[in-house]
C-alpha positions in Angstrom: 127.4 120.0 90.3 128.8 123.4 90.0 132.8 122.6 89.9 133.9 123.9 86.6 136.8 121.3 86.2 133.7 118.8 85.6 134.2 116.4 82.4 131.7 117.7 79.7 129.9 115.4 77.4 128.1 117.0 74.7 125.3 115.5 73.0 124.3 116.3 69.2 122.8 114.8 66.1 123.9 114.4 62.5 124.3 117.7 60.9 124.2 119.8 63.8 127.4 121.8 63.6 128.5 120.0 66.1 132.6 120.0 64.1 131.8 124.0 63.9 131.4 123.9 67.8 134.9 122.0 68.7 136.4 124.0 65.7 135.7 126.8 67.8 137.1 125.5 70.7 140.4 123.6 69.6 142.4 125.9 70.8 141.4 126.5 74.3 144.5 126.4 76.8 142.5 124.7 79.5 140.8 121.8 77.8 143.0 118.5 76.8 143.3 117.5 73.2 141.7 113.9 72.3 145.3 112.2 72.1 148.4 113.5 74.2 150.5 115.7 71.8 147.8 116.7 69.7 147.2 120.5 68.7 143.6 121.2 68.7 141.6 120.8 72.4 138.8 118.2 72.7 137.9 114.8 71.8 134.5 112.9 70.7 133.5 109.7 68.0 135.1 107.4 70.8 132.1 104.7 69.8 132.2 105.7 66.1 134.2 102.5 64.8 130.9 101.3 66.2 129.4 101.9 62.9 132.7 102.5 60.7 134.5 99.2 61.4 132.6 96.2 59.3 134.0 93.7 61.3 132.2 95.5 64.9 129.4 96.9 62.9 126.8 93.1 63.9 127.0 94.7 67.4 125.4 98.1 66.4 122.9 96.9 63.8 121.7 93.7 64.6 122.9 92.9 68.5 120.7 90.3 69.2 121.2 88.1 67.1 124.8 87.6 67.8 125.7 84.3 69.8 127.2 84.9 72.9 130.7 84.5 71.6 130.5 86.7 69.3 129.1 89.3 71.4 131.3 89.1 74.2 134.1 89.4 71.0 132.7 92.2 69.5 131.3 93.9 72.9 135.3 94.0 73.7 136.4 95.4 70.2 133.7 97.7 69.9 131.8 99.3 73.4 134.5 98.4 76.0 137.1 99.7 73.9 135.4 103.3 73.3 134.5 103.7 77.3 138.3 102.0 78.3 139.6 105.6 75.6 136.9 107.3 77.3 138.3 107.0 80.7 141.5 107.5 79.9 140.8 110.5 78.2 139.4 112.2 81.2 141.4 110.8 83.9 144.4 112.3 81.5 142.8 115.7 81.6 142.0 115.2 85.3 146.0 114.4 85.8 146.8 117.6 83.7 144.2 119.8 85.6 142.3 120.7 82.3 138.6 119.6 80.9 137.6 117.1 79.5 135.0 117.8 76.7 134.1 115.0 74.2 131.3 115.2 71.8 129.7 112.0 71.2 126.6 111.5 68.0 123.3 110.2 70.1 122.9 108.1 67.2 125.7 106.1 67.8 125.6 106.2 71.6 122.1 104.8 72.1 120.6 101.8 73.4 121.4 99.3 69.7 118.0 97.4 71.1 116.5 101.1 70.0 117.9 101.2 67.0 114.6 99.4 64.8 112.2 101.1 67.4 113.3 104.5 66.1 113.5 103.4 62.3 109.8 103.8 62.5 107.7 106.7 63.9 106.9 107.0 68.0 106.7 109.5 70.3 109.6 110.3 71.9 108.3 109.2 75.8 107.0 106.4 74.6 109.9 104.6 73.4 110.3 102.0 76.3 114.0 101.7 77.9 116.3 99.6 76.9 115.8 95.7 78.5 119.5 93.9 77.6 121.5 95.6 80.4 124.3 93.4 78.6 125.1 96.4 76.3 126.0 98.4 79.4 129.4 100.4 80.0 131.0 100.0 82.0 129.8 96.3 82.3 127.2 94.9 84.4 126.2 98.6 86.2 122.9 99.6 86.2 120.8 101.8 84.2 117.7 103.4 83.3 118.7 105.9 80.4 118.4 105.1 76.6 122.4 105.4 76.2 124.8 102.8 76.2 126.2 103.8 79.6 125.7 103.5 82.9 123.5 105.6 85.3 126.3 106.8 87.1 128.9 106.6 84.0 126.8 108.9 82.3 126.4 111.5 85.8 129.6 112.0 86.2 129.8 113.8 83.0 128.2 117.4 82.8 125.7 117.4 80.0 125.8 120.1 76.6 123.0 119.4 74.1 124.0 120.9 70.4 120.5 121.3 68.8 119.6 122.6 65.5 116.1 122.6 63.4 114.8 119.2 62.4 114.7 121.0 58.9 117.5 122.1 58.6 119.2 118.6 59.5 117.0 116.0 57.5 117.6 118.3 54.4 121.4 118.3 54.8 122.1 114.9 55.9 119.4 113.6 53.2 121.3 116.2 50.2 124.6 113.9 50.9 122.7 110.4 50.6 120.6 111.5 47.3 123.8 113.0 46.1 125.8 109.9 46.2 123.0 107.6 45.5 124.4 105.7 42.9 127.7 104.9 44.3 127.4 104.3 48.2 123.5 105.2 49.5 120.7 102.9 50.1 118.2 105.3 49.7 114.9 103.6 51.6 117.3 102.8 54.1 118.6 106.3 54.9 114.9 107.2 54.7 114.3 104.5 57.8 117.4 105.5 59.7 117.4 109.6 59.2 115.1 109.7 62.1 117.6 109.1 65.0 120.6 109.9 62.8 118.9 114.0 62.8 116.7 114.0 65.0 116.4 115.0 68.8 114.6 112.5 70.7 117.6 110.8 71.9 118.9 114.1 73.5 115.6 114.5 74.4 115.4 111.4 76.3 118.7 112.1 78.2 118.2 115.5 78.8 114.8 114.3 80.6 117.3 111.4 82.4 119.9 114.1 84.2 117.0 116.4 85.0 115.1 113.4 86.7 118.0 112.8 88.4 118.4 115.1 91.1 121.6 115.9 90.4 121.4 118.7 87.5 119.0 121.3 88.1 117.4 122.6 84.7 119.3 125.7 84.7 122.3 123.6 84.9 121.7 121.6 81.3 123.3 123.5 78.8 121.5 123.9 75.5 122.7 125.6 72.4 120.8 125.9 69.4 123.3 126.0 66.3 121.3 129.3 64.9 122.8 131.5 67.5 126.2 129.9 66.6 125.4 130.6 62.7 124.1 134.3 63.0 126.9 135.2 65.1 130.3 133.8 66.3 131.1 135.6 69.2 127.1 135.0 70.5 126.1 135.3 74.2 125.8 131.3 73.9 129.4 130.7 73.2 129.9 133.3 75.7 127.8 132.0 78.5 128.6 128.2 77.6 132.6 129.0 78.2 131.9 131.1 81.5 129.5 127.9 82.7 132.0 125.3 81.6 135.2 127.4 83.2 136.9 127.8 79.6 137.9 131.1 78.2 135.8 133.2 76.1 139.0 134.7 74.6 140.0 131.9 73.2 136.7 131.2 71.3 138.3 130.7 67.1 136.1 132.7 64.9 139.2 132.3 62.3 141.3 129.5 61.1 143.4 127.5 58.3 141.2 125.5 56.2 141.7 121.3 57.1 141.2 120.3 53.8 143.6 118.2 51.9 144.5 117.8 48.0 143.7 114.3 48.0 140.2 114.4 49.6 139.5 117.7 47.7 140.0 115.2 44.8 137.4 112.8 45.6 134.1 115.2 45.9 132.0 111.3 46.1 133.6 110.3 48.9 130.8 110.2 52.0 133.1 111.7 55.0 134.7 114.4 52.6 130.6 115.3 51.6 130.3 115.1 55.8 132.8 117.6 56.0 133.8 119.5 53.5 132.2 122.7 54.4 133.9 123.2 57.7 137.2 121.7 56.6 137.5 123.9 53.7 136.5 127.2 55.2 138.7 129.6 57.3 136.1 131.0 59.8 132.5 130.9 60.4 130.4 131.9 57.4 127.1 132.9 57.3 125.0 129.3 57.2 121.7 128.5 56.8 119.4 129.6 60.1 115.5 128.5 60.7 115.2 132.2 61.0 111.6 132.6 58.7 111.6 129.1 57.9 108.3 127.8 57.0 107.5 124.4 56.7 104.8 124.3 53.7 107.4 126.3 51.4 110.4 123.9 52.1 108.1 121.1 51.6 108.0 121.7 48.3 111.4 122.6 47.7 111.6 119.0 48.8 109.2 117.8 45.9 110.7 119.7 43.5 114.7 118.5 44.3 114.1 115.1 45.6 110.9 114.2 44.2 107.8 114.1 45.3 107.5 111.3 47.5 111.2 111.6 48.8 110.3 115.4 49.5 106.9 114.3 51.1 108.6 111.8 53.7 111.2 114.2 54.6 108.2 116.6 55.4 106.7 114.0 57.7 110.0 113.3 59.7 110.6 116.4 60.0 106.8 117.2 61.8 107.5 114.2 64.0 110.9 115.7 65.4 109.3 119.3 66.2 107.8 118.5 69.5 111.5 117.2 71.0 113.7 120.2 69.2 110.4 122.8 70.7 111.3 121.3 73.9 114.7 121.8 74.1 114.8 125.1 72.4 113.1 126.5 75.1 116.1 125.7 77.3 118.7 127.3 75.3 121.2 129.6 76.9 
């Protein structure tokens, strides 16, 4: 598992800087770009119309209680048709002799039978593996991970884990609901779902999968904590991630045009501008918000005091419950 020309998969959470991370990397000369033609490197969100498309949405959120007919319908629309772009994504790079690198949300990516078991609190090892081997890709394989792909789908891709402080992520990803509360947010249901949406049990999960393996040794799962991206753009992780991955440290963008449009810079309600306004407006890496001195008890009440008490209170609780996965990964980091 050492061949740099390897097709990398990397794994992340909601509000991870995960768009920071491919921002950086759009330009590198030996990765392919998403589409052919296309002028920034890298692909990713091949299963998001999982969760954007209405019409294929049934099969994320409520899967079993489709009849067959309509699963087979939507299982075609929505999981067949991400791993079919999927492939053809990396046998196109493979054809061009470049890398493949997608970034896919664990949130969308997992087991849909998980999705109610992680609405409410569980210990990470304890959540039992998925039983429907019906929402396998590609169809009919086997597995034993909590993803929606296959044992040896998901092997043949080298692993990256984007990982960021529990904190840090409920508190952004919950500032964007609250925000928009009156238009657009459910705001007990955000509370139910922000746990797998930010949090790192799902990466977790599959970082424990590649390492059981026998394939990946542990000093072969990458890990990158977004602080060290943050407090310095040109950080030994970016560094050591490109040397590990064969791309080229060079090429690394710690400046670049902002993305943002007039039209979307017109409609500050709008969920996906919120999503990404900050990295689609700015022209390099600024100095963001670290865990660097963080302590829990004082951002609690922050919490209280801008979301309420009780909003503030449950964000505190979630955010406990992720610690033990994001402690065990952090200790990983390169």
């Amino acid at each position: 598992m050492t061949n740099k020309a390897q097709p990398v998969l990397m794994f992340t959470n909601s509000r991870a800087c995960s768009s920071l991370v491919m921002r950086q990397l759009s330009k590198q000369s030996n990765m392919e770009p998403k589409k052919a033609g296309d002028v920034e490197t890298g692909g990713g969100y091949f299963f998001f119309h999982m969760i954007s498309d209405e019409n294929i949405k049934p099969l994320f959120l409520d899967p079993e209680n489709l009849s067959e007919v309509d699963f087979q319908k939507l299982y075609a629309l929505g999981y067949q048709k991400g791993c079919e772009d999927m492939l053809e994504y990396k046998s196109r790079a493979e054809a061009n002799g470049k890398i493949a690198w997608i970034k896919e949300l664990t949130s969308v990516i997992m087991d849909p039978t998980l999705y109610q078991k992680y609405s409410s609190p569980v210990k990470t090892d304890d959540l039992p593996l998925p039983v429907h081997d019906k929402f396998v890709v590609p169809y009919g394989q086997p597995r034993t991970n909590v993803t929606i792909f296959s044992d040896e789908f998901l092997l043949s891709w080298r692993p990256v884990f984007l990982i960021r402080h529990p904190a840090l992520c409920v508190e952004s990803r919950f500032r964007v609901d609250f925000d928009l509360q009156n238009k657009d947010s459910d705001m007990e249901s955000v509370l139910d779902r922000i746990r797998f949406l930010t949090g790192p049990m799902i990466s977790k999960r599959i970082f424990d999968f590649y390492h059981s393996s026998g394939r990946f040794a542990v000093e072969n799962l990458i890990v990158i904590d977004a602080d060290d991206i943050l407090e310095n753009p040109t950080t030994h992780a970016m560094d050591k991630l490109c040397d590990t991955i064969g791309l080229n440290k060079a090429e690394i963008l710690t400046t670049w045009s902002p993305q943002i449009s007039e039209t979307v810079q017109a409609a500050p309600d709008d969920f996906q501008y919120r999503m990404k306004s900050t990295i689609d407006s700015s022209s390099g890496i600024m100095p963001g918000i670290t865990a660097r001195g963080l302590n829990l008890d004082r951002k609690l009440k922050d919490w209280q005091t801008e979301f309420g008490e009780s909003y503030g209170s449950r964000l505190g609780n979630l955010t406990k419950e992720m610690m033990p996965d994001y402690e065990y990964l952090l200790q990983f980091k390169i």
